[in-house]
PyMOL Python script that loads the backbone (N, CA, C, O; Angstrom):
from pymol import cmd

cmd.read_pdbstr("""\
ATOM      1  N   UNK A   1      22.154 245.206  58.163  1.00  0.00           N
ATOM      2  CA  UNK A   1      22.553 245.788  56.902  1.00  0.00           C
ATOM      3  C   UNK A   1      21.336 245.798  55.974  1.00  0.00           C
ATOM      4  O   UNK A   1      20.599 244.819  55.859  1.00  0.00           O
ATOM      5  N   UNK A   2      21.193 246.738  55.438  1.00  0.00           N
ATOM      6  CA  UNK A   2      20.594 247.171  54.632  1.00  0.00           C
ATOM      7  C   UNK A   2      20.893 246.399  52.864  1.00  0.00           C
ATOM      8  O   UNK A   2      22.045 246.370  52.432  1.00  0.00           O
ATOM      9  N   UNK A   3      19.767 245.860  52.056  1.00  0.00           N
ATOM     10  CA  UNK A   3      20.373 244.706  51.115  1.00  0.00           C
ATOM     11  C   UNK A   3      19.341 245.305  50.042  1.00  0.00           C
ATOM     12  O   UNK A   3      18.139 245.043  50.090  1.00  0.00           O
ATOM     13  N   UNK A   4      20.004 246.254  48.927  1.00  0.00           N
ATOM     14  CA  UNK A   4      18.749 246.843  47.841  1.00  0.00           C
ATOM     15  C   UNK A   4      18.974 246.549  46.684  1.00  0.00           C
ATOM     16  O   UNK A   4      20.176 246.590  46.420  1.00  0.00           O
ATOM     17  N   UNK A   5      17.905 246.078  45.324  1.00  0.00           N
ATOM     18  CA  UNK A   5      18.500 245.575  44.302  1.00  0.00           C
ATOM     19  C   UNK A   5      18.613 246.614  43.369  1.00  0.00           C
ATOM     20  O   UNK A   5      18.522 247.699  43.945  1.00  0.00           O
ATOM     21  N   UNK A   6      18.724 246.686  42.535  1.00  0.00           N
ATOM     22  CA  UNK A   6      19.404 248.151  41.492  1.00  0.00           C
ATOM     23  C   UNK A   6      19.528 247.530  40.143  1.00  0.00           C
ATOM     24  O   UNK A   6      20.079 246.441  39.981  1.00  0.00           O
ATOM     25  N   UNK A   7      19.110 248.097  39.365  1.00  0.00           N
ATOM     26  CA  UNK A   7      19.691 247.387  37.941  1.00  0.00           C
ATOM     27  C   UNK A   7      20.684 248.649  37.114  1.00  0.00           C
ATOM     28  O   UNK A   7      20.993 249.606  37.822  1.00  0.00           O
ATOM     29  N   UNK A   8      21.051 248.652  36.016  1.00  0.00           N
ATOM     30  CA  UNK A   8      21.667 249.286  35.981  1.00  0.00           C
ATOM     31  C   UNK A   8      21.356 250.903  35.188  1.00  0.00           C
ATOM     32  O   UNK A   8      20.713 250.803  34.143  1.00  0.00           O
ATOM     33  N   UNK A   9      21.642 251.928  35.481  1.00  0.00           N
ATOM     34  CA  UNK A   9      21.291 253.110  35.027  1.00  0.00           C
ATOM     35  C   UNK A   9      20.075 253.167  36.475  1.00  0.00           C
ATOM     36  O   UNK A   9      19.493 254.227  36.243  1.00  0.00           O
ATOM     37  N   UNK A  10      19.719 252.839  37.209  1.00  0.00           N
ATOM     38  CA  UNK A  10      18.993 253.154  38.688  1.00  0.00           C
ATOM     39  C   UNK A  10      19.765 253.882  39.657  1.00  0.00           C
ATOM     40  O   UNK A  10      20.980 253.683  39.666  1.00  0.00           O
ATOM     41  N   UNK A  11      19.355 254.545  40.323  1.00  0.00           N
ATOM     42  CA  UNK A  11      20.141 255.253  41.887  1.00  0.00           C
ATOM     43  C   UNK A  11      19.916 254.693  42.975  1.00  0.00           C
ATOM     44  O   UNK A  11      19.062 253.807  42.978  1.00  0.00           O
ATOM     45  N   UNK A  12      20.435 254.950  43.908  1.00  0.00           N
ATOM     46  CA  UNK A  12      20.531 254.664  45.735  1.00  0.00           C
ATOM     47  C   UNK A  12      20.422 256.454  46.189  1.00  0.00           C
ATOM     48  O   UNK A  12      21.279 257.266  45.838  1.00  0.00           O
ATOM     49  N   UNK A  13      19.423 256.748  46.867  1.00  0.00           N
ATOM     50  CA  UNK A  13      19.852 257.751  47.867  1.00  0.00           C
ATOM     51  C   UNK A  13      20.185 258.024  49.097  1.00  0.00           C
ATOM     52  O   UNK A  13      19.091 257.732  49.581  1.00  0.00           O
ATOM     53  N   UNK A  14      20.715 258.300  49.866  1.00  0.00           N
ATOM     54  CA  UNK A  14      21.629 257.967  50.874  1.00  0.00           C
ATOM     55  C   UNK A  14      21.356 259.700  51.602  1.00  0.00           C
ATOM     56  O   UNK A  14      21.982 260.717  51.303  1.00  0.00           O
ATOM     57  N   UNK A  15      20.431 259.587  52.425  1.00  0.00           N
ATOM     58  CA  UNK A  15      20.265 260.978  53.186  1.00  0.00           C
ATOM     59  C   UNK A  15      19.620 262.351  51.959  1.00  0.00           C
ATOM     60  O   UNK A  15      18.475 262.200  51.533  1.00  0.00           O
ATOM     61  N   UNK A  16      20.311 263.403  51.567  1.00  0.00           N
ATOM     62  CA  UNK A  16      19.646 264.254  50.886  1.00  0.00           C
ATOM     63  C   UNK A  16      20.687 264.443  50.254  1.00  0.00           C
ATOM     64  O   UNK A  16      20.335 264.870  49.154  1.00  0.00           O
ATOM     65  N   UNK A  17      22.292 264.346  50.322  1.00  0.00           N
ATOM     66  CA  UNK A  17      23.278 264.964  49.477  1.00  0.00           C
ATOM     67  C   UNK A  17      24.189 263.729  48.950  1.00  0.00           C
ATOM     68  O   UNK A  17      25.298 263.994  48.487  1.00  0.00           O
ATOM     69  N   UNK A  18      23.715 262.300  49.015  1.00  0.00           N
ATOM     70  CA  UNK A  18      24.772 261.328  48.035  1.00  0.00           C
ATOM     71  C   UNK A  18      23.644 260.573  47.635  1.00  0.00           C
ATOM     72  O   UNK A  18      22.705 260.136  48.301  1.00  0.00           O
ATOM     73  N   UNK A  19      23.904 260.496  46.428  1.00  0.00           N
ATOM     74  CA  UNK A  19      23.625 259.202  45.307  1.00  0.00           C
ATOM     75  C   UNK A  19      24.560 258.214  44.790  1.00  0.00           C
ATOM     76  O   UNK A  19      25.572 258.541  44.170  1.00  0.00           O
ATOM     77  N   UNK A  20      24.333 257.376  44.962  1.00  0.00           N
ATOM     78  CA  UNK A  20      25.380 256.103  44.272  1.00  0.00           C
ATOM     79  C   UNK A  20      24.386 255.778  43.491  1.00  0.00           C
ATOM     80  O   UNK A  20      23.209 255.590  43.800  1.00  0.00           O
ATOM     81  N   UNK A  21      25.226 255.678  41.800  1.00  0.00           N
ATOM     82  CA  UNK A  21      24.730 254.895  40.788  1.00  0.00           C
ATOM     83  C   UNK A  21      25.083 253.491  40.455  1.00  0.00           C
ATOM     84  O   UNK A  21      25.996 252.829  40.948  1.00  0.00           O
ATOM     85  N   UNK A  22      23.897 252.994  39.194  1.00  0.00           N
ATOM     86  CA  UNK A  22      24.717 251.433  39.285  1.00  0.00           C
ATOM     87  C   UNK A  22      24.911 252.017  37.861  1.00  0.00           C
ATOM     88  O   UNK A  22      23.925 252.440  37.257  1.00  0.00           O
ATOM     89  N   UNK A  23      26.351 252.061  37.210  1.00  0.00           N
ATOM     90  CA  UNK A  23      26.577 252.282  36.190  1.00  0.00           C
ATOM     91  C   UNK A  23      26.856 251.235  35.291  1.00  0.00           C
ATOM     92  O   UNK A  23      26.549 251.394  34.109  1.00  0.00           O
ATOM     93  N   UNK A  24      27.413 250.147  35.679  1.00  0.00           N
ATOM     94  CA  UNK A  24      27.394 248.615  35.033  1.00  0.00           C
ATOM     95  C   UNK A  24      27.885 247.651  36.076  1.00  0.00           C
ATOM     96  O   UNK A  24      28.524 247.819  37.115  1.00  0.00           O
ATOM     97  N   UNK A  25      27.247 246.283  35.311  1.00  0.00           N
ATOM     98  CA  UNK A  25      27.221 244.887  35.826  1.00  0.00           C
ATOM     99  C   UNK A  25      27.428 244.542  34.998  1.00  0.00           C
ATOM    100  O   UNK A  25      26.744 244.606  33.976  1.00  0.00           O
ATOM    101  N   UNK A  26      28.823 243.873  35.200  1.00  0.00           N
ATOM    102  CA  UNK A  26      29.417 242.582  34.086  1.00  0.00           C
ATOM    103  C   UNK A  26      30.355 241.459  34.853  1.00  0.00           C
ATOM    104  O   UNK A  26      31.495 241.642  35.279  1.00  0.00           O
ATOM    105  N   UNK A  27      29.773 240.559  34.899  1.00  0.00           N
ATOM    106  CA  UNK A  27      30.424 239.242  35.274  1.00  0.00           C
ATOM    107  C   UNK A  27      29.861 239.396  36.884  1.00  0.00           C
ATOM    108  O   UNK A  27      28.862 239.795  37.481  1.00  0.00           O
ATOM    109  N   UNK A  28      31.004 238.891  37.124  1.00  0.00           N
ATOM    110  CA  UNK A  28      30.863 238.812  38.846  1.00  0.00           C
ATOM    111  C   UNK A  28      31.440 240.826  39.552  1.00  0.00           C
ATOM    112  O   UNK A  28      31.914 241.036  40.668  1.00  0.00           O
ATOM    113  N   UNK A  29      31.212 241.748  38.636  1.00  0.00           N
ATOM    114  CA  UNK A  29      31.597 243.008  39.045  1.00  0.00           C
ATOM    115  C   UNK A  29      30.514 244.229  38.944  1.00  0.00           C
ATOM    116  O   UNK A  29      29.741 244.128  37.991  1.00  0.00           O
ATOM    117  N   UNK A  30      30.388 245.086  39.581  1.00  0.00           N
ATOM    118  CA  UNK A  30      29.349 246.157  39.924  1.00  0.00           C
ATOM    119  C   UNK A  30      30.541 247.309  39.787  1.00  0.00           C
ATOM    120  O   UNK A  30      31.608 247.348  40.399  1.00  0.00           O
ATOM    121  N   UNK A  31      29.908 248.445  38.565  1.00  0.00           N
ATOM    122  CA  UNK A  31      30.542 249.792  38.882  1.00  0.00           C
ATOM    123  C   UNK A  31      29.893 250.046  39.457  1.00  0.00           C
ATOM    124  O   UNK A  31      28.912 249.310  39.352  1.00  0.00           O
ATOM    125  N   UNK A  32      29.721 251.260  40.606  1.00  0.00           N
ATOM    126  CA  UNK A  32      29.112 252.468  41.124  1.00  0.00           C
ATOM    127  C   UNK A  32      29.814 253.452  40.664  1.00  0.00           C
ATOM    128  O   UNK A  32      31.001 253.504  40.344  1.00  0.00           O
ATOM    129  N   UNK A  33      28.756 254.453  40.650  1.00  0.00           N
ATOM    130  CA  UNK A  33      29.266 256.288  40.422  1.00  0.00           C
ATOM    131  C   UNK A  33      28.405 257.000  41.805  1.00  0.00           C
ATOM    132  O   UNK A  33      27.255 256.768  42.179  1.00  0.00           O
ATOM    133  N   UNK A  34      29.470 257.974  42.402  1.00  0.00           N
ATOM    134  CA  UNK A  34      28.491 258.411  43.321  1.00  0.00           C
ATOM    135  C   UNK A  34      28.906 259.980  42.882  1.00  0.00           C
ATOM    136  O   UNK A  34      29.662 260.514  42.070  1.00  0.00           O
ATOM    137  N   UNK A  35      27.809 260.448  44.069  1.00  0.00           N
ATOM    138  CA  UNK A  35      27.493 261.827  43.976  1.00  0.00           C
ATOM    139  C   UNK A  35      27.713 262.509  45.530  1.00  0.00           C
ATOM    140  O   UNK A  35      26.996 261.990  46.386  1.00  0.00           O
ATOM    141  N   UNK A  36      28.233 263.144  45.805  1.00  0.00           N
ATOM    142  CA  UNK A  36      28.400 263.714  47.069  1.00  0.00           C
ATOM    143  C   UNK A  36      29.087 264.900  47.561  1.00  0.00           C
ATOM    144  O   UNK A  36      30.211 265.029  47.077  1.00  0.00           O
ATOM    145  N   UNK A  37      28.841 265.528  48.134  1.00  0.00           N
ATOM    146  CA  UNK A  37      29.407 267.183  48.836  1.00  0.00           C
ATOM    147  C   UNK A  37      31.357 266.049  48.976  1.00  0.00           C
ATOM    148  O   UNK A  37      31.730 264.885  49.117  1.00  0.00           O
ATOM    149  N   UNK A  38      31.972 267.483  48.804  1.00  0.00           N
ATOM    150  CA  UNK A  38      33.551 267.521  48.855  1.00  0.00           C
ATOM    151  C   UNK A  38      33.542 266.917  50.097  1.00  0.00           C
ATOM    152  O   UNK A  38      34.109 265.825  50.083  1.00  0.00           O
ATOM    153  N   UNK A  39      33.006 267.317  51.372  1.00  0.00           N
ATOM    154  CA  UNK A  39      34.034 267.011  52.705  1.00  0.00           C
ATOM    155  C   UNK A  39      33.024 265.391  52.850  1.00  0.00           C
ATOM    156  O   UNK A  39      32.933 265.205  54.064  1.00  0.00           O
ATOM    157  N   UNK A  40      32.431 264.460  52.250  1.00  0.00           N
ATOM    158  CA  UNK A  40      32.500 263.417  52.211  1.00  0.00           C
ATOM    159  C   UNK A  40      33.397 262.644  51.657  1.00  0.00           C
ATOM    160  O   UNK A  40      33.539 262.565  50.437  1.00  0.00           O
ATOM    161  N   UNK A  41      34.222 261.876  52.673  1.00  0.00           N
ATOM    162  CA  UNK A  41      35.028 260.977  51.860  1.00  0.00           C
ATOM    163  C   UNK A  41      34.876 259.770  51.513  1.00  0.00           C
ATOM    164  O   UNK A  41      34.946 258.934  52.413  1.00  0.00           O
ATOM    165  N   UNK A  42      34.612 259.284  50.048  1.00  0.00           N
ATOM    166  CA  UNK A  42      34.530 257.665  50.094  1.00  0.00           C
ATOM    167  C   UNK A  42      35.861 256.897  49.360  1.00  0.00           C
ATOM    168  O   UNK A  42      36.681 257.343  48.558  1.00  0.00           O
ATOM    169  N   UNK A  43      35.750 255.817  49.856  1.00  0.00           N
ATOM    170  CA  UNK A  43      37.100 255.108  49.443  1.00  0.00           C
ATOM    171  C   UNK A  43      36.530 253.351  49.365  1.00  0.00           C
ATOM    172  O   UNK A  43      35.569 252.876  49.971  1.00  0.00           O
ATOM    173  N   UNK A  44      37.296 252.776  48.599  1.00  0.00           N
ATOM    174  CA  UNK A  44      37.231 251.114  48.890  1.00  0.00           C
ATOM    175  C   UNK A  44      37.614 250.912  49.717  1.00  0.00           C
ATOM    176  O   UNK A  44      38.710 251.319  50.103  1.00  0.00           O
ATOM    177  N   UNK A  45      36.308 249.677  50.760  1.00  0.00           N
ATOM    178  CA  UNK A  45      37.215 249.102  51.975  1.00  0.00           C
ATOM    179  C   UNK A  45      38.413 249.042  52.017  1.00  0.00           C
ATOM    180  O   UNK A  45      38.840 249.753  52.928  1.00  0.00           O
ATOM    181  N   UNK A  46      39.685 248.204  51.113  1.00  0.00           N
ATOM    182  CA  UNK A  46      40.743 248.009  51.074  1.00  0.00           C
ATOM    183  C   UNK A  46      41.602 248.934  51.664  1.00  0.00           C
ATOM    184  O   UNK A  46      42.322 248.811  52.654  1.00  0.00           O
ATOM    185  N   UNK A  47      41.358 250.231  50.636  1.00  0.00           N
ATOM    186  CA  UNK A  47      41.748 251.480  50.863  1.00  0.00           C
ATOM    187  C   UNK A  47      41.633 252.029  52.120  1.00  0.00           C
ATOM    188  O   UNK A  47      42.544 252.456  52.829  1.00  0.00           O
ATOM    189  N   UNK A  48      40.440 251.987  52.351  1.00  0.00           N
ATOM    190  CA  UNK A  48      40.194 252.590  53.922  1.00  0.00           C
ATOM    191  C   UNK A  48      40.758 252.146  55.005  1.00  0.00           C
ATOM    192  O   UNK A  48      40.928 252.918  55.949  1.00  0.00           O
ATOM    193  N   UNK A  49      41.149 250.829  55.074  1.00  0.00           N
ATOM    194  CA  UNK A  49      42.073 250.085  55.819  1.00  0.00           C
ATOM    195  C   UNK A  49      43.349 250.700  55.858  1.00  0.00           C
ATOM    196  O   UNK A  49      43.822 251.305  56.820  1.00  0.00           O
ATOM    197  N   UNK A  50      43.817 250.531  54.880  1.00  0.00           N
ATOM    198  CA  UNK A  50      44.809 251.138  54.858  1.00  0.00           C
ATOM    199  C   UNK A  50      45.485 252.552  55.249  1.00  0.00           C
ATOM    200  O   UNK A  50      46.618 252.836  55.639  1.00  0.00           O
ATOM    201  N   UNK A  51      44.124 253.463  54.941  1.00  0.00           N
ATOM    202  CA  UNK A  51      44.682 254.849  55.631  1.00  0.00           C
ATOM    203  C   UNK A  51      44.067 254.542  57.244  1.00  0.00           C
ATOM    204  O   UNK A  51      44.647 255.263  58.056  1.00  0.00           O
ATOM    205  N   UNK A  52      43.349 253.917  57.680  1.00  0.00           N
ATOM    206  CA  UNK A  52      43.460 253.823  59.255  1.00  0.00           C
ATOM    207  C   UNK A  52      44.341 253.120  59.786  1.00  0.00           C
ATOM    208  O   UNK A  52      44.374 253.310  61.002  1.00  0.00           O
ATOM    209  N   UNK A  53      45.113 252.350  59.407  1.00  0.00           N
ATOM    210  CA  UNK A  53      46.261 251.149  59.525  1.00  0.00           C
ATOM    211  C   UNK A  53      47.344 252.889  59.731  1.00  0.00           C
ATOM    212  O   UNK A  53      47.669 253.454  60.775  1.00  0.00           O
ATOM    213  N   UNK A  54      47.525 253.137  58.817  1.00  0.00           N
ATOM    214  CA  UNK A  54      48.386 254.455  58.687  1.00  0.00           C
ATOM    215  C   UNK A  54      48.414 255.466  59.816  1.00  0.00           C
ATOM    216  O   UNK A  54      49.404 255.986  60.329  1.00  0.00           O
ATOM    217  N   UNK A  55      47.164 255.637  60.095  1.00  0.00           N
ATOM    218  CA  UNK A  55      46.852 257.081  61.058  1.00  0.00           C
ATOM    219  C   UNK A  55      46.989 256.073  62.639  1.00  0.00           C
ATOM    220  O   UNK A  55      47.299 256.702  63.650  1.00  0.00           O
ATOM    221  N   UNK A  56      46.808 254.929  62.728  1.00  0.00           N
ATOM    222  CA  UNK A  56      46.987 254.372  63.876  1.00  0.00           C
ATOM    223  C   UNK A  56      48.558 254.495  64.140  1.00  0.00           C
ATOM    224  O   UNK A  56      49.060 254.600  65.259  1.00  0.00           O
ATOM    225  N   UNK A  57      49.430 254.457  62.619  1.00  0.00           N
ATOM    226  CA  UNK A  57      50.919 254.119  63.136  1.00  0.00           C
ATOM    227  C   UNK A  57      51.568 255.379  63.405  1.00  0.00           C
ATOM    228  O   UNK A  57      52.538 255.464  64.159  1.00  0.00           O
ATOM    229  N   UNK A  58      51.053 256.357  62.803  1.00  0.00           N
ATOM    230  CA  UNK A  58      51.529 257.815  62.827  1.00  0.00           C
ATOM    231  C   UNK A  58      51.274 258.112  64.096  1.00  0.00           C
ATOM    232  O   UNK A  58      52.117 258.842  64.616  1.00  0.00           O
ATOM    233  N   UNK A  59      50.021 257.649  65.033  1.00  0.00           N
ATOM    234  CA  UNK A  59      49.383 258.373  66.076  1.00  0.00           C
ATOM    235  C   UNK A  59      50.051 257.534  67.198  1.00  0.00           C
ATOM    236  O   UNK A  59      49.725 257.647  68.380  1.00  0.00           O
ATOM    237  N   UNK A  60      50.883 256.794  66.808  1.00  0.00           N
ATOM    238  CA  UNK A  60      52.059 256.320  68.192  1.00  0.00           C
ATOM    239  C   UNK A  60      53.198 256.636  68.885  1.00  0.00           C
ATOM    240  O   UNK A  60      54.251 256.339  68.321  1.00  0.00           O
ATOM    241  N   UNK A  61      53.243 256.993  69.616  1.00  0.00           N
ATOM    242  CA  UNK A  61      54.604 257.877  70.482  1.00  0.00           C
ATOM    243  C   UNK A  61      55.036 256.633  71.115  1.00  0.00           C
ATOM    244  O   UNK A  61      54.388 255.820  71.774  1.00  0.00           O
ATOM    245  N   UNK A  62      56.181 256.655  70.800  1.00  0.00           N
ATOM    246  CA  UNK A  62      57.554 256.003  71.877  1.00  0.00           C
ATOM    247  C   UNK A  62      57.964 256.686  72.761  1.00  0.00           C
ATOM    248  O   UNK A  62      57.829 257.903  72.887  1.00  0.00           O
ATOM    249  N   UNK A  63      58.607 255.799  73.583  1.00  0.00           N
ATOM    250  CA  UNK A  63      59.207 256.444  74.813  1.00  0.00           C
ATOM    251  C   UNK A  63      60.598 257.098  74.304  1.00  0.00           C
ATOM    252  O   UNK A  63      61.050 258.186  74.659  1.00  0.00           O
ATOM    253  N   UNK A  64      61.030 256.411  73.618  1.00  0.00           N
ATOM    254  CA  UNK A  64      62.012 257.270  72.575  1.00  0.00           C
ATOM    255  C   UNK A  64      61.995 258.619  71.656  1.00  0.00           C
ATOM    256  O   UNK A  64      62.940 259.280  71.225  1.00  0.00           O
ATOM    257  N   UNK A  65      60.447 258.811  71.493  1.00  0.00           N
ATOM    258  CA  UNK A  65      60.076 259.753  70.672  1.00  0.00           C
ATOM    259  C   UNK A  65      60.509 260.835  71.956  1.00  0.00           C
ATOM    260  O   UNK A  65      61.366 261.719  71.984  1.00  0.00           O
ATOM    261  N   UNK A  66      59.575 260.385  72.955  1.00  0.00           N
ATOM    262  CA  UNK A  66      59.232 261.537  74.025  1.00  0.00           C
ATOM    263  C   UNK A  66      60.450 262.125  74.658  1.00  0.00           C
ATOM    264  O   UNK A  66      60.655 263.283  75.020  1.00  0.00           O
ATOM    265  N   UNK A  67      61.507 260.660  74.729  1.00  0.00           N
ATOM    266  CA  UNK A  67      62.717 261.474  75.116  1.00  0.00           C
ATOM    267  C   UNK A  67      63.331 262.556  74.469  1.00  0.00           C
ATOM    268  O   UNK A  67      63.806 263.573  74.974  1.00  0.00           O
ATOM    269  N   UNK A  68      63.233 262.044  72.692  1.00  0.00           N
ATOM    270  CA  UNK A  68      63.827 263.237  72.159  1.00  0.00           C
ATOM    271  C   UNK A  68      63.502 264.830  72.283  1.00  0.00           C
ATOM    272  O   UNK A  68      64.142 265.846  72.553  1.00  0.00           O
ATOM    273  N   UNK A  69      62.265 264.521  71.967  1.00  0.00           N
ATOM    274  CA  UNK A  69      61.283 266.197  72.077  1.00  0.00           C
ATOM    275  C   UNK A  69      61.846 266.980  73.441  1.00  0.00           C
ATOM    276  O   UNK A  69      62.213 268.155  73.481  1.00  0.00           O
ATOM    277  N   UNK A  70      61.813 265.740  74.884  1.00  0.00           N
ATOM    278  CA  UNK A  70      61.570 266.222  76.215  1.00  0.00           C
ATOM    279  C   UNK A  70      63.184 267.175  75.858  1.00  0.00           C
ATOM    280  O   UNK A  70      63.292 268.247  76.454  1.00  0.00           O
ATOM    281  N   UNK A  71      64.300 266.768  74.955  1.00  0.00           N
ATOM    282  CA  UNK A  71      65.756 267.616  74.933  1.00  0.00           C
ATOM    283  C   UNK A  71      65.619 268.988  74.525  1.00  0.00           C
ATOM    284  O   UNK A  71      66.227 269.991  74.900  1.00  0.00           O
ATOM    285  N   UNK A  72      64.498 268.800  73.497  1.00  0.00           N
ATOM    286  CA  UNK A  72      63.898 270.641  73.304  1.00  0.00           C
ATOM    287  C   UNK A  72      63.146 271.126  74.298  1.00  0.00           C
ATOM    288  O   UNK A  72      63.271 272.329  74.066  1.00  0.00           O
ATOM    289  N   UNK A  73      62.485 271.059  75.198  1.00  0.00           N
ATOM    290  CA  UNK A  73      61.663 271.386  75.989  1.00  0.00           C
ATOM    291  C   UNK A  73      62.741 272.049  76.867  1.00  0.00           C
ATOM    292  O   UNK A  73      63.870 271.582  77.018  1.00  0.00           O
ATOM    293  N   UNK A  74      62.124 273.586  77.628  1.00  0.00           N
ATOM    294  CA  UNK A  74      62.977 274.187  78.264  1.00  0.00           C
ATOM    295  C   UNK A  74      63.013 273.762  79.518  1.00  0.00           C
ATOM    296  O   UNK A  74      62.248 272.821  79.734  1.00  0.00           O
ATOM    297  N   UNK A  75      63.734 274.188  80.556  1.00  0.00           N
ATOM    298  CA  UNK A  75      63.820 272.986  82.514  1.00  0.00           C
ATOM    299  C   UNK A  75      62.450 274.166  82.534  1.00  0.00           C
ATOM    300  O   UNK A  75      62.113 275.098  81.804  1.00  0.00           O
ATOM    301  N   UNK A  76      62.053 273.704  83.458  1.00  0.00           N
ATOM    302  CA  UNK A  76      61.293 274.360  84.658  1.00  0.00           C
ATOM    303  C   UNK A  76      61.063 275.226  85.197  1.00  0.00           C
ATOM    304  O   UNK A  76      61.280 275.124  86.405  1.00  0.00           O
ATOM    305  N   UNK A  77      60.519 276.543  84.718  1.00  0.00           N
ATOM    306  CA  UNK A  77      60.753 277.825  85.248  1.00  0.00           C
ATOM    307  C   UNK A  77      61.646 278.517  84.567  1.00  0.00           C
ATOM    308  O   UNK A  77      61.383 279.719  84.604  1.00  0.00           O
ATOM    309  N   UNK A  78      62.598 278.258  83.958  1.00  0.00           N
ATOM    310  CA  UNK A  78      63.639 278.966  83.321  1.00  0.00           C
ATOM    311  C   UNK A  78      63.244 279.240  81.867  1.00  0.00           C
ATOM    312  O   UNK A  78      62.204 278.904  81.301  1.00  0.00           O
ATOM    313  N   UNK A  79      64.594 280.117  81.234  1.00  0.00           N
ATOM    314  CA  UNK A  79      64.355 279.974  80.027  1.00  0.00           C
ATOM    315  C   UNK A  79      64.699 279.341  79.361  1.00  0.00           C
ATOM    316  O   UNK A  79      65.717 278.727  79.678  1.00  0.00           O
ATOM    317  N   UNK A  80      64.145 279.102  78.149  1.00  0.00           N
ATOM    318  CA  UNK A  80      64.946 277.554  77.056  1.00  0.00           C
ATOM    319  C   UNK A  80      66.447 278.025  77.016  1.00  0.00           C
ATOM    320  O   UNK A  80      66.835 279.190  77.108  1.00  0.00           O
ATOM    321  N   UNK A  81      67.132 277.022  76.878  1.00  0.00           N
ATOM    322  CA  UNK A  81      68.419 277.355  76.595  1.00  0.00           C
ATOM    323  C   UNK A  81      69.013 277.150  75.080  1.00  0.00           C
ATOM    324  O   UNK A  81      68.716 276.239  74.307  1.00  0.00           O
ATOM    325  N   UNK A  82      69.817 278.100  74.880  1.00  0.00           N
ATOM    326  CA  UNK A  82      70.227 278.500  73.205  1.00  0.00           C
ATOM    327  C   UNK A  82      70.499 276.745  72.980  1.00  0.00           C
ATOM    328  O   UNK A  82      70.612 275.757  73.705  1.00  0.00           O
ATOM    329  N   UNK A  83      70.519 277.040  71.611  1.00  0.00           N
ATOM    330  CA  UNK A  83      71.258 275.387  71.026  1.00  0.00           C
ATOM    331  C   UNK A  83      72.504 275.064  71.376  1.00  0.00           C
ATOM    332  O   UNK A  83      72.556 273.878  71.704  1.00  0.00           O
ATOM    333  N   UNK A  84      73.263 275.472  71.428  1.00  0.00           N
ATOM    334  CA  UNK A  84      74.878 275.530  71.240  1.00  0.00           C
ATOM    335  C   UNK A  84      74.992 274.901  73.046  1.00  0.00           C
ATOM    336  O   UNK A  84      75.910 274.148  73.372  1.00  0.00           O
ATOM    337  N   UNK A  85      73.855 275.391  74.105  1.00  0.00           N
ATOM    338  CA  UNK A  85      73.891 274.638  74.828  1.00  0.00           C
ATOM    339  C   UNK A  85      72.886 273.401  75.538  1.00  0.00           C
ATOM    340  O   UNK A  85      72.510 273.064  76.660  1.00  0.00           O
ATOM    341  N   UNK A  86      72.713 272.950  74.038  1.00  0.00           N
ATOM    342  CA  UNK A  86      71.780 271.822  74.832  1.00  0.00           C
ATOM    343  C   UNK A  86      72.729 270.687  73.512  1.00  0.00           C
ATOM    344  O   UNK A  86      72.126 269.737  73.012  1.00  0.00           O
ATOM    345  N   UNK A  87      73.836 270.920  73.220  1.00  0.00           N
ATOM    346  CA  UNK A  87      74.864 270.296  72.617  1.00  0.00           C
ATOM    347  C   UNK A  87      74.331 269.728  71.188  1.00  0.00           C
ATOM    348  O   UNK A  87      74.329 268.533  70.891  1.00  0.00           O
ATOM    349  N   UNK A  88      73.788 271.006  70.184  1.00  0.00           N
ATOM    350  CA  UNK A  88      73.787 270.754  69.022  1.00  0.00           C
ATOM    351  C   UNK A  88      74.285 271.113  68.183  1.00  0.00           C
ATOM    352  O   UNK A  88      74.058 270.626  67.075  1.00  0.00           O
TER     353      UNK A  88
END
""", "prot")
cmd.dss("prot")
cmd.show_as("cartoon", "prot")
cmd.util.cbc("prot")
cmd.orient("prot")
């Protein structure tokens, strides 16, 4: 890891398109302000946890899930069959 000191009203540059500022230090706390193109996303660790905690739970299929879907899915060669007969 990389360890840089900054005082405040100084920058960080980070490649050619983000800057993080140190906008204040008070107590035991650091603002930053950054600068960066839209399709960069930054977030607080915390945060970021949290939406990967999320996308891990979303991105799980049950065997229950699969059964349900497999009731829409048409047989084999044939054609799907209307609703009314796959008893909905």
């Amino acid at each position: 890891m990389l360890t840089l000191t900054r005082s405040v009203g100084e920058t960080i540059r980070i490649g050619d398109d983000i800057e993080v500022h140190v906008v204040e230090v008070r107590g035991g706390t650091v603002r930053l302000g950054f600068k960066a193109p839209r399709e960069v996303t930054i977030h607080r660790e915390e945060v970021y946890r949290q939406i990967a905690e999320a996308n891990l739970l979303a991105a799980q299929v049950t065997a229950d899930t699969l059964g349900a879907l497999a009731a829409f899915a048409p047989a084999a060669g044939g054609p799907p069959a209307p609703p009314e007969a796959r008893g909905h």
